[in-house]
C-alpha positions as CSV (number, residue, x, y, z in Angstrom):
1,X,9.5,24.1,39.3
2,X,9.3,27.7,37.6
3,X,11.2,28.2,34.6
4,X,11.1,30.3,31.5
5,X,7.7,29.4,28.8
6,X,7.7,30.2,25.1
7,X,6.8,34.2,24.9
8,X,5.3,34.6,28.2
9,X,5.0,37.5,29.9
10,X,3.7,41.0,29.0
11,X,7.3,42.1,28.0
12,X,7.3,39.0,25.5
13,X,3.6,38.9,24.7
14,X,3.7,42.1,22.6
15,X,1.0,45.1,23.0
16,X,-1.3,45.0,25.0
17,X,-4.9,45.4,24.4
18,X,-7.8,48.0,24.7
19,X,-11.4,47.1,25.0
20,X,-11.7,47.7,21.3
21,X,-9.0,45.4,20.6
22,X,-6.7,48.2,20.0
23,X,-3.2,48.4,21.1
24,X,-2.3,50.0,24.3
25,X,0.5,53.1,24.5
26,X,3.6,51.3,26.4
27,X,3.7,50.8,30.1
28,X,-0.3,51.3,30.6
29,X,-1.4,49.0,32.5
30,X,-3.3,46.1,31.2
31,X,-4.9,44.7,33.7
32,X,-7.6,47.2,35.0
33,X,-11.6,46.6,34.8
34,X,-13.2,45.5,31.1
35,X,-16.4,45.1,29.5
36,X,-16.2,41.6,28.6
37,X,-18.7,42.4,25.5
38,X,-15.8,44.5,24.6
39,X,-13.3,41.4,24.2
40,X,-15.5,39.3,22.2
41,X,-18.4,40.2,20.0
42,X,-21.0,38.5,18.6
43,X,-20.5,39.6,15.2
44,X,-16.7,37.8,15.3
45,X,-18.0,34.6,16.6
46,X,-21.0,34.5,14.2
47,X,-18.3,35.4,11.3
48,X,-16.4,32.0,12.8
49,X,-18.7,29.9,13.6
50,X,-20.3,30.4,9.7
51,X,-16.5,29.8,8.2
52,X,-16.1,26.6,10.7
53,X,-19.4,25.1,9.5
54,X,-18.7,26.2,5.8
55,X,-15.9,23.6,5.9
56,X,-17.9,21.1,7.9
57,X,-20.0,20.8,5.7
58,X,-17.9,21.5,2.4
59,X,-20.2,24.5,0.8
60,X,-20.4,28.1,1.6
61,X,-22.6,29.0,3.7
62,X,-24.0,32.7,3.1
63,X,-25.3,35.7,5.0
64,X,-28.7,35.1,2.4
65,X,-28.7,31.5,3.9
66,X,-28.4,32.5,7.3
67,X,-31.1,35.3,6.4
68,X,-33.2,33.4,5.6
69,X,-32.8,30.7,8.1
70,X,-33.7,33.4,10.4
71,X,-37.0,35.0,8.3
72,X,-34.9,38.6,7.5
73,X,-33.5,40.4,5.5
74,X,-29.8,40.0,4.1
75,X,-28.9,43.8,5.1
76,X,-30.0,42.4,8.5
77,X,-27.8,39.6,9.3
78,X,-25.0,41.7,7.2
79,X,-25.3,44.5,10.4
80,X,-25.1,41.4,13.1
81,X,-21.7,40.4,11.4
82,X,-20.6,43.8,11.1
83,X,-21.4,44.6,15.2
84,X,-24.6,46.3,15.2
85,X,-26.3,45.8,18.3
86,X,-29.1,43.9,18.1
87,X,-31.2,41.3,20.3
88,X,-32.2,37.5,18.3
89,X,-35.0,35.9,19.2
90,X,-35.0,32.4,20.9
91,X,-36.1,31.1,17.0
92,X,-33.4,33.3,14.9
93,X,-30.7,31.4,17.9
94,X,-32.4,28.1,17.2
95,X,-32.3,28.8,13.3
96,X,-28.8,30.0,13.8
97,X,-27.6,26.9,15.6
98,X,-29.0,24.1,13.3
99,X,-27.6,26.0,10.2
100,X,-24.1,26.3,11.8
101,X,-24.1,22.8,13.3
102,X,-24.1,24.6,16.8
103,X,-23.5,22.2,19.9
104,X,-25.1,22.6,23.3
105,X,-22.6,24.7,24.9
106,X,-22.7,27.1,21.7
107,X,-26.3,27.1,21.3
108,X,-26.3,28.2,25.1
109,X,-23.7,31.1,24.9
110,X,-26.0,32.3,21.3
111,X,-28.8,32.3,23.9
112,X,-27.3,33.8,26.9
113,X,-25.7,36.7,24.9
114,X,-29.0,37.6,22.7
115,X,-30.7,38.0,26.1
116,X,-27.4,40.0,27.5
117,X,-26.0,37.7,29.5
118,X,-27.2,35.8,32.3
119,X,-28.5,37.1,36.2
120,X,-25.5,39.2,37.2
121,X,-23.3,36.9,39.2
122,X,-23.7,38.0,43.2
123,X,-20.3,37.4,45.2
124,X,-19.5,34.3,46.8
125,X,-20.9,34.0,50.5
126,X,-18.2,34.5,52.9
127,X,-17.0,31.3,54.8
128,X,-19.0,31.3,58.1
129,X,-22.4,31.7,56.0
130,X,-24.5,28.7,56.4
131,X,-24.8,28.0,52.9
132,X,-20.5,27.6,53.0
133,X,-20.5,26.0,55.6
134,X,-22.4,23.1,54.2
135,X,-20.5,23.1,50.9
136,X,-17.4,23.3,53.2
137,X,-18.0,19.9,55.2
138,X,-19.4,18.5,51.4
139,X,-15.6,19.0,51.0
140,X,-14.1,17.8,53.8
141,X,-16.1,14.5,53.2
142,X,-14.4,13.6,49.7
143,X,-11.6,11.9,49.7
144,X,-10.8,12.5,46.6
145,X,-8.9,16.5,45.6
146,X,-12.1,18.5,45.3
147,X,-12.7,23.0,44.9
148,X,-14.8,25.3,44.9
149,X,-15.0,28.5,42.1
150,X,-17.1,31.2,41.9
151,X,-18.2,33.0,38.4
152,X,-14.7,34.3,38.2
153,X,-13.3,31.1,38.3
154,X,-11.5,32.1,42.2
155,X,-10.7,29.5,44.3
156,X,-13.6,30.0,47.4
157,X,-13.0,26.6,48.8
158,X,-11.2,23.1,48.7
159,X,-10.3,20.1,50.7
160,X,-7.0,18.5,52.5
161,X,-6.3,16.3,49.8
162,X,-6.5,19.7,47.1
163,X,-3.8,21.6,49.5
164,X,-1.4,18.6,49.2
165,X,-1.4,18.1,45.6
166,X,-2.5,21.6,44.3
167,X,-1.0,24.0,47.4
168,X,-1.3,27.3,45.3
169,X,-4.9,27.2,46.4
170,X,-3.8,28.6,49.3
171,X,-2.6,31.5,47.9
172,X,-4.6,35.0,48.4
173,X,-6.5,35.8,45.3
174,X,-5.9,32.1,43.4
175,X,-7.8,32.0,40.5
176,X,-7.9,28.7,38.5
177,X,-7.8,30.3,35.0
178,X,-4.9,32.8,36.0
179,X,-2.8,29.7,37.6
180,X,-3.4,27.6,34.7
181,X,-2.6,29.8,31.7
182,X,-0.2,31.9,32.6
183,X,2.2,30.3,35.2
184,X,5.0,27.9,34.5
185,X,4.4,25.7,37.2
186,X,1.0,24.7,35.4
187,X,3.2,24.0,32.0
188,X,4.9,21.5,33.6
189,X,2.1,19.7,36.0
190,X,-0.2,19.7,32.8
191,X,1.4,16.5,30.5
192,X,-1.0,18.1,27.9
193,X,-1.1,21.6,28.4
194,X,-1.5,22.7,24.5
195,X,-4.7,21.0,24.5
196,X,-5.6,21.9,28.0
197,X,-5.5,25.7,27.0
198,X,-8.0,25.7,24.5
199,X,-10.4,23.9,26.6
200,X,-9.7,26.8,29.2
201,X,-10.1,29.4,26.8
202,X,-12.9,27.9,25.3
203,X,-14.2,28.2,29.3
204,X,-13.3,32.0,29.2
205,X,-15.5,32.7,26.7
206,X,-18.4,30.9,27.8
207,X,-17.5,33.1,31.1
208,X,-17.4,36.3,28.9
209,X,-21.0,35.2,27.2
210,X,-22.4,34.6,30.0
211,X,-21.6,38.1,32.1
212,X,-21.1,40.5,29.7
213,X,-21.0,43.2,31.9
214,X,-18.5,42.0,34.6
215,X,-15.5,43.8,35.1
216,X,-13.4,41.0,37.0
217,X,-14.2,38.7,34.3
218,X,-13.2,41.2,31.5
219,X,-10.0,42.1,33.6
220,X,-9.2,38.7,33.9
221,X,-9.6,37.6,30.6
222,X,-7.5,40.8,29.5
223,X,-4.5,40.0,31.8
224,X,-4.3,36.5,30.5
225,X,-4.1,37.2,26.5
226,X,-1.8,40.5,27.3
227,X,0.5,37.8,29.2
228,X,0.7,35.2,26.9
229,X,1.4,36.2,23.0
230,X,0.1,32.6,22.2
231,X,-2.5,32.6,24.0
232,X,-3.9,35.8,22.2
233,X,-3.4,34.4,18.9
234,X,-5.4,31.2,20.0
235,X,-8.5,33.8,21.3
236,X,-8.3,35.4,17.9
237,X,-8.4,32.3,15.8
238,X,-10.9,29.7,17.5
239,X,-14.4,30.2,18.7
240,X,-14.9,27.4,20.7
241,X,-17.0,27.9,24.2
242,X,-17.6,25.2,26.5
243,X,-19.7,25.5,30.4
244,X,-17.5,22.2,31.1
245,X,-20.6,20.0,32.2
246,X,-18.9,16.9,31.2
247,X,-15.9,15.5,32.4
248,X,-12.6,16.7,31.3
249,X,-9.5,13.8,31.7
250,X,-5.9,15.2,32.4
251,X,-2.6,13.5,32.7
252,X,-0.5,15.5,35.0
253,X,2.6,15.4,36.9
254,X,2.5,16.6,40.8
255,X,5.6,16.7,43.4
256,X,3.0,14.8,45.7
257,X,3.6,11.7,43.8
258,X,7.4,11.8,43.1
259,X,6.5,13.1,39.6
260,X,4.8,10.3,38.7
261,X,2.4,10.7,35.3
262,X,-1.1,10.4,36.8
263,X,-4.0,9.9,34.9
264,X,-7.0,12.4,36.2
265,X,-11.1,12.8,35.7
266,X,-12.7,16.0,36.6
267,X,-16.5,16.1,37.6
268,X,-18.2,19.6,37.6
269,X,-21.2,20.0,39.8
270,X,-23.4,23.3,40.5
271,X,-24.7,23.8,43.9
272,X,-28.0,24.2,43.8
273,X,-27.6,27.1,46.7
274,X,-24.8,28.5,44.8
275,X,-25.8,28.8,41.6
276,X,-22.9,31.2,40.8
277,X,-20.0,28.6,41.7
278,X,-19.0,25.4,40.6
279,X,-17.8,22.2,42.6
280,X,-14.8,20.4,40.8
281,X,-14.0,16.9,42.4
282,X,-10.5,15.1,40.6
283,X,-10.6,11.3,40.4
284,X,-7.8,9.6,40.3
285,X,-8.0,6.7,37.2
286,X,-6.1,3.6,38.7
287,X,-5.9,0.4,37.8
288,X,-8.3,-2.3,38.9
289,X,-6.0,-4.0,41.2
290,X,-4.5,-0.9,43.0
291,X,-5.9,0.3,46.6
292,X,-4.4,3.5,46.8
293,X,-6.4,6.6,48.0
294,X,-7.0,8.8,45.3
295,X,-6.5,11.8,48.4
296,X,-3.2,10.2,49.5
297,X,0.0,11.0,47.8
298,X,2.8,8.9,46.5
299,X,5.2,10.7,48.9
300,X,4.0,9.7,51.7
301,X,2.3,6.4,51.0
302,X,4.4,3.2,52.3
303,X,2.8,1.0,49.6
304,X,5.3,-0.2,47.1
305,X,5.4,1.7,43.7
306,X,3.9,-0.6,41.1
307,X,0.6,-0.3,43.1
308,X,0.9,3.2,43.3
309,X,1.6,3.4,39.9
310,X,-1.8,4.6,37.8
311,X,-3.0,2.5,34.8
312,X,-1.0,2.5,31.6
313,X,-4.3,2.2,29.5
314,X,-5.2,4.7,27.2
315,X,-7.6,6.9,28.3
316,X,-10.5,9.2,26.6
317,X,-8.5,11.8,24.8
318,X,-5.5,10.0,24.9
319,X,-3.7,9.6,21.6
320,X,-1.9,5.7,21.1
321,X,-0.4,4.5,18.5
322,X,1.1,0.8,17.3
323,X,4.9,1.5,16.2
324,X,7.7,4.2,17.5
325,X,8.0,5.2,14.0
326,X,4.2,6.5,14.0
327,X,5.3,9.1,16.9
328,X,7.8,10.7,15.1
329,X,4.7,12.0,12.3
330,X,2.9,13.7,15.8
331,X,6.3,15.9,15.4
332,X,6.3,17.1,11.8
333,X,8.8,17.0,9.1
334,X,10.9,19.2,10.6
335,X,11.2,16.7,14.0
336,X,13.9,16.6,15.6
337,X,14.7,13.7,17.9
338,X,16.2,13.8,20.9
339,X,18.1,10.0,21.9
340,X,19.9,10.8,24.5
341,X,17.7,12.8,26.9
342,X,15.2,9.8,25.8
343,X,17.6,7.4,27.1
344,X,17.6,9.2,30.1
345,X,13.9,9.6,30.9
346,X,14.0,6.0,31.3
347,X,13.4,2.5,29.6
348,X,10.4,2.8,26.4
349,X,10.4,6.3,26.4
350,X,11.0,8.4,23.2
351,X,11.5,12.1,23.0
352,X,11.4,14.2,19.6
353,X,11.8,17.6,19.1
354,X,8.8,19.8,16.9
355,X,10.5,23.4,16.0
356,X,6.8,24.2,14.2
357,X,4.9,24.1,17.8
358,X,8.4,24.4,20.0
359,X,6.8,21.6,21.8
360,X,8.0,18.2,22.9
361,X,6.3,14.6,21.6
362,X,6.6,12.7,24.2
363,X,5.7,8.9,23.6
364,X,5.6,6.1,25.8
365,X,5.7,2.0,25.4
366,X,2.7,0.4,26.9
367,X,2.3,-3.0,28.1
368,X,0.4,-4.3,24.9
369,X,3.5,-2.7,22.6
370,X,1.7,0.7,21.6
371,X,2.5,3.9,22.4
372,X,1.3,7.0,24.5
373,X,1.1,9.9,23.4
374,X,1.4,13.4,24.8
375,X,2.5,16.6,23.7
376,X,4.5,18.6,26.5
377,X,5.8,22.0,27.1
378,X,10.1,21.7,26.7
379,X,10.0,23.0,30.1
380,X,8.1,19.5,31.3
381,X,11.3,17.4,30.2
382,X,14.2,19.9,31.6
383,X,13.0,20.1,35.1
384,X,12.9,15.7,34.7
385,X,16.4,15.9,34.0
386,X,18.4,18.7,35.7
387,X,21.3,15.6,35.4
388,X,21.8,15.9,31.9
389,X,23.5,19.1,31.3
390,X,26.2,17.0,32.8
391,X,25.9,13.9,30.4
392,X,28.3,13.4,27.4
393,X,26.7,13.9,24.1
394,X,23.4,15.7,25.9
395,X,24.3,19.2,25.4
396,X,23.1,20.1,22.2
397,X,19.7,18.0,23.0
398,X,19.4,20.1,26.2
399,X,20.2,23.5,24.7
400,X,17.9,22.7,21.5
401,X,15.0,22.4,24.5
402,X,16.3,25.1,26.5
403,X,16.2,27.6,23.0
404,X,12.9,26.6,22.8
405,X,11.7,28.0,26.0
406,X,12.8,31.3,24.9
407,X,10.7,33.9,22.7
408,X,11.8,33.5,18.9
409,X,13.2,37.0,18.4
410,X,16.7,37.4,18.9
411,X,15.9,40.9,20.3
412,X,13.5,39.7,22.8
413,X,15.2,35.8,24.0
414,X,18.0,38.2,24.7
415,X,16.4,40.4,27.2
416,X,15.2,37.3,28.7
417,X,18.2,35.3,28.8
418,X,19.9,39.0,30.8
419,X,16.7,38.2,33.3
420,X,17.2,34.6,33.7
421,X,21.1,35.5,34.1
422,X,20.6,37.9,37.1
423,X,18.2,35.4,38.6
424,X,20.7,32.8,38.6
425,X,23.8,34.7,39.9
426,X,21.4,35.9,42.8
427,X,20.7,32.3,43.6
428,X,25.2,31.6,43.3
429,X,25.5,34.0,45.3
430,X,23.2,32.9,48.4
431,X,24.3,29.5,48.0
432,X,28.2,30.4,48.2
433,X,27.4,32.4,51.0
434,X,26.2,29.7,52.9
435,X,28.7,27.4,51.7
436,X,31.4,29.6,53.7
437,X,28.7,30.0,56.9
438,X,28.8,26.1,57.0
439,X,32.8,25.8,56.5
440,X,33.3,28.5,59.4
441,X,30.9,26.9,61.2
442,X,32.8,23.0,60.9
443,X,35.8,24.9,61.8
444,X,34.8,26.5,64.9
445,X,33.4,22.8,66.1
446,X,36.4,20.9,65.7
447,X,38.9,20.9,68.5
């Protein structure tokens, strides 16, 4: 399922980054131990979130308003968006949040970093601990794909049913952030992966809020907006942060159900003996006449299809619309659409083309007439349809796609298309060699 992503990778994601935001001299290496205070200030979110609720609320909001929402003087708040230390009190982070329109999640991370951070995270106990143990056979018991993270968002435990749809959990060192913003593989199992990444960053920097002072969250967070160009520019521009107490919905795509688009509901818990890690149990959202298993995958279910197929319904955060012509304006006026590859995907679907987001607008015809819709990595509709380099009239839709999942510059899509070149004639290579293995091999069984 790998494949090349829009300007991923440190080579395509430009300079990388000191603590200070600086660039780094070439071939230092990006990844080592940060301050997480260092990668995101208070100052820069309070200069966001005072521009974000400026237009909420359609007036400028000042530093003398927050001032004096807060009881000090101007020159005061003027130093805390400037990066002068300083600790608020619980009253100036209350005063702060009601001017700015502040949510739960925002009004925590204000609190958390005025008081520097939370209790230092301790390290996740090791498996045969008593405390494991117990969450371990809580995980066994759900029959539904369930995890657990620590602080640093590693995977420290899961079930069966999370090693049959999800088996890079089994990797050494699998961290869910890592897998999920910077591999390919996550592009295409994500239907929604634009709007998944914000939510995940939005994660990050609740992480980065809430242990200021950890180096493996600092190094992690540093290795994921060096690798991904895009990614950084999304960190720079948005100040969201969420703790992800509520649940998140997904539509993804898994090899253990045949690539089927299934609909998904994440629960978070905290363990009340592991205060430091997070429980994450995935429900499957079915249809009210189908008995499948949420743990069991299509592949190896007997049932027929239609029953394992997951509710058509729209869903929370699940975009529908009532004509095909209203997808096309997801796209932009620069859309481009794509008819044949469409055609291909299968009966009331409808692919077009967005140059402005290099994305795909994927759209769907529901029962009742409307239509899905998602927006989808390129990547997510190649690896669908490997058939239609080989269909008449598909080329230039494939190749438009296939452009896409290269970095913009010339300079740069060149150097990766020499990488992706010598990859590919590797791969020739082993497969005509064991073409002529299995042809000697024929000939020395016949008589």
């Amino acid at each position: 399922m790998g494949g090349g992503t829009a300007e991923s990778g440190p080579k395509q994601g430009g300079e990388n980054l000191l603590p200070d935001g600086r660039a780094t001299p070439s071939g230092r290496d990006s990844t080592r131990p940060l301050a997480p205070a260092k990668l995101m200030g208070l100052a820069s979110l309070l200069r966001a979130w005072r521009a974000v609720a400026s237009e909420r609320l359609g007036r400028q909001i000042t530093q003398q308003d927050v001032a004096g929402a807060c009881e000090r003087s101007v020159r005061w708040y003027r130093d805390l968006e400037t990066g002068v230390a300083t600790r608020l009190t619980r009253q100036q982070c209350e005063a702060i949040g009601k001017l700015f329109l502040l949510g739960r999640d925002e009004l925590q991370a204000l609190l958390l970093y005025s008081m520097g951070g939370a209790v230092a995270a301790s390290p996740a106990p090791a498996s045969d601990t008593p405390t494991r143990r117990a969450v371990q056979v809580l995980l066994d018991q759900q029959s539904s794909p369930a995890w657990l993270l620590d602080s640093k968002w590693n995977i420290v435990g899961y079930n069966d049913p999370m090693k049959t749809w999800c088996p890079w959990v089994m990797e050494p060192g699998a961290n869910l952030m890592r897998w999920s913003l910077l591999s390919d593989d996550a592009k295409t199992v994500f239907v929604d992966w634009n709007k998944h990444a914000l939510e995940w960053l939005a994660m990050l920097r609740f992480s980065v809020l809430q242990h200021p002072q950890d180096a493996e969250v600092g190094a992690l967070v540093a290795e994921i907006l060096n690798g991904d160009a895009h990614l950084r520019q999304l960190w720079e521009e948005r100040c969201d942060v969420t703790e992800a107490r509520e649940a998140f919905y997904y539509r993804v795509s898994l090899p253990a159900h045949d690539f089927e688009i299934v609909e998904l509901e994440s629960q978070t818990l905290f363990p009340a003996a592991l205060p430091d890690c997070r429980m994450v149990i995935l429900n499957w959202l079915q249809g009210e006449n189908s008995a499948t298993d949420a743990g069991q995958p299509c592949g190896g279910n007997t049932e027929s299809s239609e029953q394992l197929r997951p509710s058509n319904g729209p869903t929370s955060g699940q975009v529908s619309v009532a004509t095909a012509a209203d997808t096309v304006a997801f796209a932009g006026e620069d859309a481009t659409a794509l008819p044949i590859l469409s055609e291909l995907m299968g009966h009331g679907c409808r692919l077009t083309y967005s140059p402005s987001t290099r994305t795909v607008i994927w759209a769907t015809r529901q029962p009742d007439d409307r239509w899905d819709i998602a927006e989808v990595n390129p990547h997510s509709v190649l690896v669908r349809l490997p058939q239609a380099i080989h269909v008449k009239g598909a080329f230039d839709e494939y190749k438009l796609l296939t452009r896409a999942l290269l970095p913009i510059d010339s300079g740069d899509a060149l150097e990766r298309l020499k990488e992706m070149t010598t990859q590919l004639q590797g791969r020739l290579a082993v497969l005509e060699k064991i073409q002529r293995d299995e042809y000697e091999s024929r000939e020395r069984q016949l008589p």
